[in-house]
N, C-alpha and C positions, 0 to 999 in steps of 0.2 A: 854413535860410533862404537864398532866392536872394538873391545880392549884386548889389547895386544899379549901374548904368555911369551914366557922367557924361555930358552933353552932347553932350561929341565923340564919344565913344563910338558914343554913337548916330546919331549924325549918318552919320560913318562904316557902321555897320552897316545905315541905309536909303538910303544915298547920296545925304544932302542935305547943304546946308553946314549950321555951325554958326548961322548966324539964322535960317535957316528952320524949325531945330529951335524953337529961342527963340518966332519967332512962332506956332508952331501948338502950344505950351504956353501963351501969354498966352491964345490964345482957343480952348483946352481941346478942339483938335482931335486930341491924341496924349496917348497915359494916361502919366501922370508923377507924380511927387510934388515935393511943393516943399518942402525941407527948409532953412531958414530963408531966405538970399538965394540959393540954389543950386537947380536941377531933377535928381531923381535917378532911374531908369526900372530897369523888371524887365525882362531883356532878353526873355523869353519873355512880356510882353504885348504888347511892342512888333513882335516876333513873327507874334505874333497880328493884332494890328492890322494890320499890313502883309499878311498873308496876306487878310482879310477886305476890304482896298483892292481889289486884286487882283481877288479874287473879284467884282466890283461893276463894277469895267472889263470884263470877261469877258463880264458880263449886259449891259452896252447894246449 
């Protein structure tokens, strides 16, 4: 089972701060899970997701 990173974690790992992670979880623009008042992330979707961002900048 992949272990799950925290907020900062991630935040750090796409080079955003810590609310801009917050906000693009409230409106379910970055895969995450919400495990009771906390957001907990696979680091390899997040991964992902960032890679297919990417990819999208590329095409316009």
């Amino acid at each position: 089972m992949e272990k799950l990173i925290t907020v900062t974690e991630a935040a750090e790992l796409l080079g955003l701060n810590v609310e801009s992670v917050y906000r693009r979880c409230r409106l379910k623009e970055i895969p995450c899970y919400k495990i009771g008042r906390t957001y907990r992330f696979k680091e390899s979707k997040l991964l992902l997701w960032l890679e297919s961002k990417e990819q999208m900048k590329r095409m316009k």
